[in-house]
N, C-alpha and C positions, 0 to 999 in steps of 0.2 A: 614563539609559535602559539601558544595556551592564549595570549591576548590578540596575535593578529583572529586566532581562532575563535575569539567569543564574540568581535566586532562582526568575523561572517553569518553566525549562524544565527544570535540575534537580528532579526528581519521583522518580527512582527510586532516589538514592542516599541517605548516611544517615538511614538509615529504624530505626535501631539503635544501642546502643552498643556500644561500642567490644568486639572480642573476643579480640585481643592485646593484653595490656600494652604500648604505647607506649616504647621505650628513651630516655632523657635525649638533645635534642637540644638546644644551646645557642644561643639564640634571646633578646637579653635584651631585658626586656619595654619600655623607651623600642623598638627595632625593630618589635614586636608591636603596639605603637601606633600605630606609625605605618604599618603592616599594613593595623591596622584603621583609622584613620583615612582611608586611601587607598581604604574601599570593601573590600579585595582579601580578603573570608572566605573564599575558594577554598581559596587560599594557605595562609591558615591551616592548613584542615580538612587538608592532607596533610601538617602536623605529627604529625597524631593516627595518621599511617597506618601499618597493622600492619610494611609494611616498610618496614627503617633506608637503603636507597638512595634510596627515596621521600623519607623526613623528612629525611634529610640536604641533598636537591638545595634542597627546599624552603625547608630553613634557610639554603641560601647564597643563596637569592635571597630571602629575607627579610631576610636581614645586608646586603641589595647596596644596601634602598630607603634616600634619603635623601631632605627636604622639601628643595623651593628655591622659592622664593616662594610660599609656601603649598600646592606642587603635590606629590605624588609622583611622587619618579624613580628609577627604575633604570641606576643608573650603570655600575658594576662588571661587566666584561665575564662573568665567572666565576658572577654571578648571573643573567643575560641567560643564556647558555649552557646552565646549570641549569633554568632554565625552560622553555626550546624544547626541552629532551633529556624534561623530562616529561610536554611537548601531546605529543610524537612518541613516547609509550610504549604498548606493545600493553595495557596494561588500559584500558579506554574510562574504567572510573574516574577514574584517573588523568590521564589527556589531556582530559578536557573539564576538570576544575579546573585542570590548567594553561594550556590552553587560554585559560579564560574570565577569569582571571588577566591572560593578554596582552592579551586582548581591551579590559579594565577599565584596565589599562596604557597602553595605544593609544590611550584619548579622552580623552587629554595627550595633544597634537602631540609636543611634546617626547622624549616616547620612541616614537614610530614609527618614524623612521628605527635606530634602535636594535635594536628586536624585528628588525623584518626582516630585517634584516642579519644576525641570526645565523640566525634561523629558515630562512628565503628562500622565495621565492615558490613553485618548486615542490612543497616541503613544506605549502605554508600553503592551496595549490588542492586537493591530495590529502587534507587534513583536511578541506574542503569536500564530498569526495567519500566521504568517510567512512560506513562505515552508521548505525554509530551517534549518534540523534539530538542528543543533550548535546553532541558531538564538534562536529557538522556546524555544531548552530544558534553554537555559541561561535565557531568557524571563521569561519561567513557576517557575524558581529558585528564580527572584527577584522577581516575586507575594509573592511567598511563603515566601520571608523575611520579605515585609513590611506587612504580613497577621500577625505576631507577634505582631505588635503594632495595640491595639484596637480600634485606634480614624481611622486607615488608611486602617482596616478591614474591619471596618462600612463603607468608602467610596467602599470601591473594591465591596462592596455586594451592594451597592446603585447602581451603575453603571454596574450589572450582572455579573462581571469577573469572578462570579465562575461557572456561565452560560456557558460564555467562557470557561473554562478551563472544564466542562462538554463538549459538547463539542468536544474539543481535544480528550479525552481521549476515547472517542467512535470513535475517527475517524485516533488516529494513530496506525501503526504497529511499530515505533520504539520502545524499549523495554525502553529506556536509558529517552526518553521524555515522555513512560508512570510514568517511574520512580518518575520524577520531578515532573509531574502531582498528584501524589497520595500522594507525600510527601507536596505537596502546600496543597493540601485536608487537609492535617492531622492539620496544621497551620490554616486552614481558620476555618474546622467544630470543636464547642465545645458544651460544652452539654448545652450553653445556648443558643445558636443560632441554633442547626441543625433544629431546626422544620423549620426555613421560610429558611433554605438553602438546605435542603435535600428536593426533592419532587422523585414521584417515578420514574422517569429516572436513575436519580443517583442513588437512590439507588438499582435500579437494577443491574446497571453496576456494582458497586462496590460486589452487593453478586455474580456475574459473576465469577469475579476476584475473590472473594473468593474460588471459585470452579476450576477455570482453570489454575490459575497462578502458574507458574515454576522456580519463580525468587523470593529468596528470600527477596528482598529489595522491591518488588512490593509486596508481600505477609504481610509483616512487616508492610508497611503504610495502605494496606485494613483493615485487622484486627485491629492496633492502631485506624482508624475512624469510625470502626463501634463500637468499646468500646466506640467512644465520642458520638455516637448516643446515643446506649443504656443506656446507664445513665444519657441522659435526658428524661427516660423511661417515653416515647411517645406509648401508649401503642399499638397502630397500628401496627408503626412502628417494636416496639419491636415482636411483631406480625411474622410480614413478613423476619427479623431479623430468628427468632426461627425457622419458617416454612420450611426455604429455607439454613440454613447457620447452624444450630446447632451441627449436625452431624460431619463436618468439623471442626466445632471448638473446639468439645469436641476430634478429633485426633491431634489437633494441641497442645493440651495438653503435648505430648509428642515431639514436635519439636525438632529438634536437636539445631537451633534457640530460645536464651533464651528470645529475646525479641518478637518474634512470640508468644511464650508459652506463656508470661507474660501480653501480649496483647490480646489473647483467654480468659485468664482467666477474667481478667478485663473485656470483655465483655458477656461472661455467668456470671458476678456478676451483671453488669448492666440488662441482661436478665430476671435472678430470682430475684430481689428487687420488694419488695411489693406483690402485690396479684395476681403473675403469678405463680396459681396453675400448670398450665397445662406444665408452661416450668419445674418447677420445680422437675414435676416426669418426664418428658420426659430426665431431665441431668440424674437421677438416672437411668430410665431403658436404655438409650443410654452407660453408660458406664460413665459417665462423673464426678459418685464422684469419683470412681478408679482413674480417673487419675489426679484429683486432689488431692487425698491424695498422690499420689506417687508425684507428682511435689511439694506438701509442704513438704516430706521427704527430696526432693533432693536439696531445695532453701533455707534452712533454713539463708543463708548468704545476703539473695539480699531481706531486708525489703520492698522494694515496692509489688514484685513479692508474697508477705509471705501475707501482708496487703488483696491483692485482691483474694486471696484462700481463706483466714478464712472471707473474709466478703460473699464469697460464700455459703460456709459451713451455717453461720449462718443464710442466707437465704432460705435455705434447712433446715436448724432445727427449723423453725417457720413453717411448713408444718407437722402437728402434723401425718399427714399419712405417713411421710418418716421416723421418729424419730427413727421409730427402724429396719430398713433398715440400718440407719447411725450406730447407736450403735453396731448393730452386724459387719460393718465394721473396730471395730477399731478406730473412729474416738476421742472417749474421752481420751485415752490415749497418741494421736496422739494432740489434742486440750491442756491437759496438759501440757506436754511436751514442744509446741509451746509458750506459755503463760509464762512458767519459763526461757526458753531461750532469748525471747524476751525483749529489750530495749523500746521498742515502744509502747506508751501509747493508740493508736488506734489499733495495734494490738490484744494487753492483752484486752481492751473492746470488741473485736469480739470477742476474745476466750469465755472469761467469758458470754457474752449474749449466744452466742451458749452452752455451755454446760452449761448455765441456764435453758433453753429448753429441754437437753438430761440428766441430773444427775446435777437437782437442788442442792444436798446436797455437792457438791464441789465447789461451788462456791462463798460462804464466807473466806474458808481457803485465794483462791488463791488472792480475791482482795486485805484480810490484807497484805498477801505478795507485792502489786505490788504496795502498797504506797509509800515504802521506795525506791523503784526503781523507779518511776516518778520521785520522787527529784532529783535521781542522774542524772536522764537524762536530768531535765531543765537543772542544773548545769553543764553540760558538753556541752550543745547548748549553754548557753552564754559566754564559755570561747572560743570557735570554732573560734569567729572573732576578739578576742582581740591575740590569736596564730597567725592569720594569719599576724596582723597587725606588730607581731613582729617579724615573718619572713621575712617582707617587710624590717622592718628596718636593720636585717644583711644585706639583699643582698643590701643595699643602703649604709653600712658601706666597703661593701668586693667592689662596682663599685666606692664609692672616692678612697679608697686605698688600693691595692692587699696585700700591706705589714699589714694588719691587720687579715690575714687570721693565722699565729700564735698565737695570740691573743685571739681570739674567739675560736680557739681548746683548748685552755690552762683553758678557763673556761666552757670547758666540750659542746657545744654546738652541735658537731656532734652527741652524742649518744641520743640528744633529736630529732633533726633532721628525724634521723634512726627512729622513734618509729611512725612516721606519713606517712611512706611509708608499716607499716603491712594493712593486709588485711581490720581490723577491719576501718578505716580509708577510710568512702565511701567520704568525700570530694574531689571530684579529683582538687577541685583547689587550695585547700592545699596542696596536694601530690606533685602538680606542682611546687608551692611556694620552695617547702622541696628540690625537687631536683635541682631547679636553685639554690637555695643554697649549696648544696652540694658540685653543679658542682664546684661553681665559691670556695668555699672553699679550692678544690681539683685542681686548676691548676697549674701545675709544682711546687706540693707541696706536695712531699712524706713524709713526717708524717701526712699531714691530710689522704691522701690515702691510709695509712697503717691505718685510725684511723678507716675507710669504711669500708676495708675488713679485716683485723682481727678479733677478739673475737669469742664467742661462737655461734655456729649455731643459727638461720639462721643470718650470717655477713652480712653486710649491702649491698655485692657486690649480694650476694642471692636475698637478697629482691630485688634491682633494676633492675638485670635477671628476675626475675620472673615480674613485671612491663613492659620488655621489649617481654615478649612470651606469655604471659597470654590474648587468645586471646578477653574476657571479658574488659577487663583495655581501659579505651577510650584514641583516637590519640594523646590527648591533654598530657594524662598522659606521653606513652610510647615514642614520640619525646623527652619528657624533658628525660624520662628515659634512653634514645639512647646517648641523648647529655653529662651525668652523666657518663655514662659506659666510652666514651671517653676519658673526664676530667680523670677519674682512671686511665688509661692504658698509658695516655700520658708520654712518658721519663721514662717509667718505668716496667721492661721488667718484674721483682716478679708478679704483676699482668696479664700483655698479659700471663702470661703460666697459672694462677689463670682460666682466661677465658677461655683459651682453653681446660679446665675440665670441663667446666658448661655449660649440657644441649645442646649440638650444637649450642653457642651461637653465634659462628664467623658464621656458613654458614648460619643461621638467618640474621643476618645483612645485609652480602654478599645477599640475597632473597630480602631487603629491597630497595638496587639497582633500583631494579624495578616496585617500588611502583608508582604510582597515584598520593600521597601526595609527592606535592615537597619539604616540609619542613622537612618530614621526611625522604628524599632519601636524600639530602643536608647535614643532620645531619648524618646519617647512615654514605655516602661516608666519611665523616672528621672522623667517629670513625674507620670506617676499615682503616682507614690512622693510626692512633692511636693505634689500635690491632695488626698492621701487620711492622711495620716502629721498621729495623735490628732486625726482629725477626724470622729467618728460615722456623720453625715447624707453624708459624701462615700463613708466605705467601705460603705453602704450602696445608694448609687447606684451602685457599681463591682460589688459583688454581685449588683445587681439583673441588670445585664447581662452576668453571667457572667463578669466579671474576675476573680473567684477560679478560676476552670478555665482561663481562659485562660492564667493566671500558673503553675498547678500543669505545664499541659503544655509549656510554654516551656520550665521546667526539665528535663522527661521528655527535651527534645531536649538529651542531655548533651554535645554536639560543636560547641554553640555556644561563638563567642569569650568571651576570659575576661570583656570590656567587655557584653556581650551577659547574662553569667550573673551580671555582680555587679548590673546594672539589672532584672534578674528578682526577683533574689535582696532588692533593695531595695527596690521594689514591693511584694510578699509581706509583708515584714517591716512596713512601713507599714499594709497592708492589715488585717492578722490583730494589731496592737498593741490589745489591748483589747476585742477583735473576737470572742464567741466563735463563732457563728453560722458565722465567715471562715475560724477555726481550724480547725472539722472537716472542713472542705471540704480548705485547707491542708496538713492533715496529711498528704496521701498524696503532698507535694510530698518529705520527712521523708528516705525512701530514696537522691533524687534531689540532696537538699542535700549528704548525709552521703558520695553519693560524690563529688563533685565537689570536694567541703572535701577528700576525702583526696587525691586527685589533685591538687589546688592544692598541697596543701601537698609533694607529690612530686615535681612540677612545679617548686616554688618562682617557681609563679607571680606571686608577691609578696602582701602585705597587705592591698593593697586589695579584691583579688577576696574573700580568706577573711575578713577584718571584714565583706565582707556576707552571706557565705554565715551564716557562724556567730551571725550578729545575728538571722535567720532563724530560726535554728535557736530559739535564745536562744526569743523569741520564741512559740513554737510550744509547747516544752517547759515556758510555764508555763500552769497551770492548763487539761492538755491530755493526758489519761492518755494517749487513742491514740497522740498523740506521741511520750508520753514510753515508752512500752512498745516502738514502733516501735523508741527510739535504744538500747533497752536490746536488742531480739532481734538488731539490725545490728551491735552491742558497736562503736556509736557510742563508747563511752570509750578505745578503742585510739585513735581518732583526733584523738579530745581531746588524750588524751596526745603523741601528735607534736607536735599545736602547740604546747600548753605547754614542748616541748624543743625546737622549735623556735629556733634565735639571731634570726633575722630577724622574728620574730613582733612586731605592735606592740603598744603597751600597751592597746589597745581589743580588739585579736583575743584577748590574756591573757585579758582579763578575762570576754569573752562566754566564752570556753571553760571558764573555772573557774565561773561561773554557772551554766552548763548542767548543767556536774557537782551544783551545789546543789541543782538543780531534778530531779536523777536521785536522789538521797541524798536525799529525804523518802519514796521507796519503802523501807519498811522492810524487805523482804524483799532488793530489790535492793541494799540498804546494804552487807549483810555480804559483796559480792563487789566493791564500792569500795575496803571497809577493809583486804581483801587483797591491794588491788591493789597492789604496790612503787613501780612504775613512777610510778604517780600520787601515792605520797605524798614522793615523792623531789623527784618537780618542783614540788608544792603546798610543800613545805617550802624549797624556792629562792627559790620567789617569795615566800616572807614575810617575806623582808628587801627588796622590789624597790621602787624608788623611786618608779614609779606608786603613787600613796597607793588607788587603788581597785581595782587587783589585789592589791596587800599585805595590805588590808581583807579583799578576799573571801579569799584565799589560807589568811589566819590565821583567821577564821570557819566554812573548809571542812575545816579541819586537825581544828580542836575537834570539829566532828561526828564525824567520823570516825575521834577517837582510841578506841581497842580498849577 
């Protein structure tokens, strides 16, 4: 949420390319990885910036991150320091990426206490107090991270910051920084602490917003914080709570928004708990057990959402005046029902209290029944982490060595894999576990992908679609889900047409382009590389929906990471292979490749990133005049030439870059300023001894053309 949340609010900054040359900051690219793996493009982007105090702070806190348990951390005090010296710099630029940086840092427990300590709280209130918005909403983000750890919450409330961030939230009109505000709220107030943090300001404001607000993510954190009020039923409070907000919340019942509904309800349970006669018939004559029997009809799958209706219920069935209001509603059959279906040992007790209350004489059957079922449910919560631990250890067999991935298929291990991605399976960090497994199971490795999508409904390629659309399923899930579909489709053309049957899941993807989360646009672009790469009928469905424009202006945005631009760059190039229709749309990407290749290659960003750029290129320049006229006015051939003299170049970057030159030298006009060039025939004459056999090929093929 802290990085979906820096891509919204940032709006006003690079809007352009770069207009100082960037000076060499040494930044080596396993760091850059793990930059960008950790989320932190902030970070990045002040490599790119015009001034060397800026790039330099940034590269010492890019050199500082290190993985430990999978997590990013900033260790190294000298990069911690670096970082809090660039939130606290006067260009707002600057301080909201690093800012938003710390912020992104901060939801890791593990480096809060860290940031703070150098930063320090009254620095970190005064950023809050900032005018400008990127500043303030990144500011209000790292409150709200280190408000999760308790020893650093007690200090924020020692020192008013929620005072401060009261505050704020009565004083701005941005929507994006009320956002941050409400969501920090929801992290700081709990139901043991709101009495000395809520006083009646705030909670004014906040039933305000409960009344006025049109944004669903501002509506989502009002309601989740007044449920943490009311259930530390404060009876005042809940009072004022009832008086002013009840109404509303018994409509929010029905939200389209399941965790608005689920956060309503949780707070009319908190409302009617104990001896609040008066709110009690007030949810009955408002309307409010209706729409809670209809909402426990319709959730019977989302146990939390189920938990907080029947302990509703049950609190309305201890109001011996409403009993038979409730009865005549329906509700024991509805309470039975719930009770049988139910896994959940706090469930089954609300049910069974409540309909002890309403038809005493059912509720011996149902608890003999729910003995046998508690056992099976501890028994299935303690096997929950010993699964997990042992889907760690494939993916730790399949990352020493890819050639064990037949292996593991052979002892059956995909079809158990498959059984943790069904619905029933609310772990999402299991789910996630199951599909990096998958993934790495299924790469360039058509019988494990045939072991995915085959069998009998729902195949395993179903369940991960549906993972991938299902707009309930959290980011964390559906990235790993996105990156799985991928792995499938790769090299292997049975499934790309599989996909393009299921649910519109290509112009889904192609939608994903455009997402927020850059980890999931990153994955997305590699998988529509993957769905659409020499497959006709697919680059014609990504066409259809505008994934050639979307791909041409992804590269326009030149300041994206290098990870960012090689998944563009490979998209495109899948896209537009054979494609001509794709090409000319393509073409005007041509400017956008050509400087990026040079800059990689100045960079010495490494190979990976310019094997895709120049595959691109490759690509585009055949059978593609506009193209190829484009690389001839940009004297694209200058840049050719670097790579070719390039030491580092791989033999795949060779080789697209001496192609390109082949595909420029059937211009016959354009020939006679090839054959002059020294430079190119110096390096085409190297490589024609080179031991790659198919740069040596092209090498001495490109020589002959071009001998005088």
């Amino acid at each position: 949420n802290t990085k979906i949340a820096f891509d919204t609010c940032l709006t006003s900054f690079d809007t352009g390319a770069i207009q100082n040359e960037p000076t060499m900051v040494h930044v080596s690219e396993e760091q850059q990885r793990i930059a960008e793996d950790g989320d932190l493009d902030p970070l990045l982007r002040l490599l790119k910036h015009p001034h060397d105090a800026v790039r330099e702070k940034a590269a010492y806190a890019i050199n500082s991150l290190q993985v430990d348990d999978g997590e990013v951390m900033i260790r190294n005090p000298t990069g911690v320091i670096s970082l809090t010296q660039l939130a606290l710099d006067e260009d707002p630029e600057v301080s909201a990426k690093a800012v938003w940086s710390l912020a992104i840092l901060t939801s890791t427990e593990e480096n809060q206490e860290e940031v703070i300590r150098h930063l320090g709280w009254g620095n970190l209130l005064q950023l809050v107090r900032e005018s400008a918005v990127e500043v303030q909403c990144g500011a209000v983000t790292l409150v709200g991270n280190l408000a999760v750890t308790p020893t650093l919450k007690r200090k924020l409330l020692d020192i008013g910051g929620h005072q401060t961030l009261s505050k704020l939230m009565a004083s701005t009109r941005d929507i994006i920084v009320k956002r941050a505000v409400i969501a920090a709220f929801s992290n700081i107030i709990d139901s043991d602490n709101s009495i000395d943090v809520v006083d009646d300001e705030l909670l004014a404001q906040l039933l305000g917003l409960l009344q006025s607000a049109d944004d669903d993510r501002v509506l989502s954190g009002v309601v989740y914080t007044l449920s943490q009020i009311a259930n530390a039923e404060d009876e005042s409070m809940n009072e004022a709570i009832a008086r002013r907000g009840l109404k509303r919340l018994i409509r929010l019942l029905d939200s389209h928004d399941s965790v608005i509904a689920k956060a309503a309800a949780m707070t009319i349970n908190g409302l009617t708990t104990g001896e609040a006669h008066e709110t009690q018939k007030r949810v009955m004559l408002e309307g409010g057990a209706d729409g809670l029997f209809d909402l426990l009809e319709e959730s019977q799958d989302d146990n939390e959402m189920v938990l907080a209706i029947v302990m509703t219920i049950n609190n309305l069935s201890q109001n011996d005046v409403l009993v038979s209001g409730l009865k005549s509603r329906g509700v024991v059959d509805l309470l039975t029902e719930t009770f049988k279906n139910s896994k959940d040992s706090n469930v089954k007790n609300e049910c069974a209290e409540a309909l002890k209350s309403i038809v005493p004489d059912r509720v011996q059957h149902l608890q003999g029944w729910s003995k046998g079922r508690r056992a099976q449910r501890s028994e299935t919560l303690s096997l929950r982490d010993g699964i997990k631990d042992n889907v760690r250890k494939i993916i730790q067999v399949l990352i020493s060595d890819l050639n064990n991935q037949d292996r593991l298929r052979n002892s059956g291990v995909i079809p158990h894999l498959l059984t943790l991605l069904v619905d029933e399976n609310r772990d999402a960090e299991l789910k996630g576990l199951a599909l990096d497994a998958i993934t790495m199971m299924c790469i360039n490795n058509s019988s494990s992908q045939a072991a995915v999508t085959d069998g009998d409904d729902p195949t395993g390629l179903d369940l991960v679609i549906k993972l991938i659309i299902d707009p309930e399923v959290s980011p964390f899930v559906q990235t790993r889900a996105v990156r799985t579909l991928g792995g499938l489709c790769w090299n292997n053309k049975m499934v790309q047409n599989l996909i393009l049957e299921k649910d519109n899941i290509v112009p889904f993807l192609v939608s994903l382009i455009d997402t927020y989360d850059d980890a999931l646009k990153r994955i997305a672009l590699t998988t529509v590389a993957a769905a659409v790469d020499d497959n006709a009928p697919s680059q014609r469905v990504v066409q259809k929906c505008g994934g050639d424009h979307k791909l041409v202006n992804n590269l326009k945005r030149e300041q994206e990471p290098d990870l960012m631009v090689a998944a563009a760059s490979a998209a495109l190039c899948a896209l537009v292979k054979g494609n001509v229709p794709a090409q000319e749309t393509c073409a005007k990407a041509v400017p956008s490749l050509v400087f990026l290749l040079e800059r990689s290659v100045k960079q010495k960003s490494g190979s990976f990133v310019q094997e895709h750029l120049a595959s691109a290129l490759l690509e585009l320049s055949r059978n593609n005049k506009s193209a190829s006229a484009m690389l001839h006015r940009l004297h694209a051939v200058h840049t050719l030439v670097t790579v070719l003299q390039a030491p580092e170049s791989s033999g795949t970057l060779l080789y697209s870059a001496v192609a390109i030159v082949w595909e420029l030298s059937k211009n016959d006009k354009k020939r006679i300023d090839l054959v002059q060039n020294k430079d190119l025939a110096a390096s085409l004459q190297e490589l024609s001894s080179s031991p790659d056999p198919l740069t040596r090929d092209a090498a001495n093929k490109l020589l002959q053309r071009l001998a005088p």
